[in-house]
C-alpha positions, 0 to 999 in steps of 0.5 A, a space after each residue: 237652421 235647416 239644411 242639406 248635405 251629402 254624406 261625407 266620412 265625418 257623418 257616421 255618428 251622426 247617421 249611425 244615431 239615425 240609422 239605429 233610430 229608424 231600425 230601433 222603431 221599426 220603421 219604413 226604411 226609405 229612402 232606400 239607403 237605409 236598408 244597407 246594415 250599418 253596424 260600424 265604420 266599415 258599414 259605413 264605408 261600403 254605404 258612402 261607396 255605395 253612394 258613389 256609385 249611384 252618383 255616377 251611374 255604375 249601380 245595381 238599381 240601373 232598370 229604375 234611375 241612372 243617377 242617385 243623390 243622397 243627403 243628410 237633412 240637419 237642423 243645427 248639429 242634429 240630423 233629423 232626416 234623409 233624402 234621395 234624388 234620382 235623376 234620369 228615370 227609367 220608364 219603370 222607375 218613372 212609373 213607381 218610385 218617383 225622383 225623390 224619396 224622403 224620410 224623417 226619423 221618428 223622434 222629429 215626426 209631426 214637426 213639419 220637418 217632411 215639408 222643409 226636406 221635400 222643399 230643399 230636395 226640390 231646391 237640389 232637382 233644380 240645381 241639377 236642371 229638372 223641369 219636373 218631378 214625380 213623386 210616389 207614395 204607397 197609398 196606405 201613406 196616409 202622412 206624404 199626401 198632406 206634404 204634396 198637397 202643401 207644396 203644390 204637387 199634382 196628384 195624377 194616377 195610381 199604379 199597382 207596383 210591379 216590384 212590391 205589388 201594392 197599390 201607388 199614388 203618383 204625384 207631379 211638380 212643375 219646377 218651372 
């Protein structure tokens, strides 16, 4: 059965296992969590506090989102992917990253597993009172369109990234 969690301190191996996985293919490192090291526990623990603080709002990502939330997807035992939220977007963070991000480890790709991880993240945005979602994606993303097509989103502009200067599909969810 498939599920969310936030990370909690009994998940380092098992996120550790992902973690490897998405460095060992070389693959993109989103959502942006992934691009904390973790090598140990230690690394571990600076990311869960890293965690914190993009729960409560004291972070360095401040000019993009004030609030992010993070979660481990699971399908029974095993963890087949990661989420983001981020809630109360910045006119910058509006623009290009979006409120949800989404990874999939490259073993469990093809699998349908990006479409039942962006349906409970959606769950999650209406818990915390979201009407609306933007989604972006890099437009050389040739596998995420598909997704947002599935679910209902409404593709509305492209946009050239001030941060990574690559051309931006942006997409929109009503959640009402």
């Amino acid at each position: 059965m498939l599920k969310i969690d936030k990370f909690k301190n009994d998940y380092f191996d098992k996120y550790l296992n992902l973690y490897n996985e998405f460095i060992g293919y070389k693959s993109d490192l989103v959502p942006d969590i992934l691009e904390i090291q973790c090598r140990d526990i230690n690394d571990y623990k600076n990311i869960l506090n890293e965690i914190s603080k993009r729960e409560v709002g004291s972070h360095n990502d401040t000019e993009w989102y004030k609030y992010a939330y993070y979660y481990l997807t699971f399908d029974d035992d095993k963890v087949i992917g990661l989420g983001c939220i981020r809630y109360d977007l910045t006119k910058l963070g509006n623009a290009i990253w979006g409120n949800i991000a989404l990874g999939v480890r490259p073993s469990q790709r093809k699998k349908g597993y990006g479409t039942k991880i962006i349906k409970l993240l959606l769950d999650e945005c209406k818990k915390l009172g979201m009407k609306e979602v933007i989604v972006c994606h890099y437009t050389t993303n040739n596998i995420t369109p598909k997704i947002l097509n599935k679910i209902g989103a409404k593709y509305t502009n492209d946009v050239k990234s001030e941060y990574s200067g690559k051309e931006i599909k942006r997409y929109v969810i009503n959640l009402e």
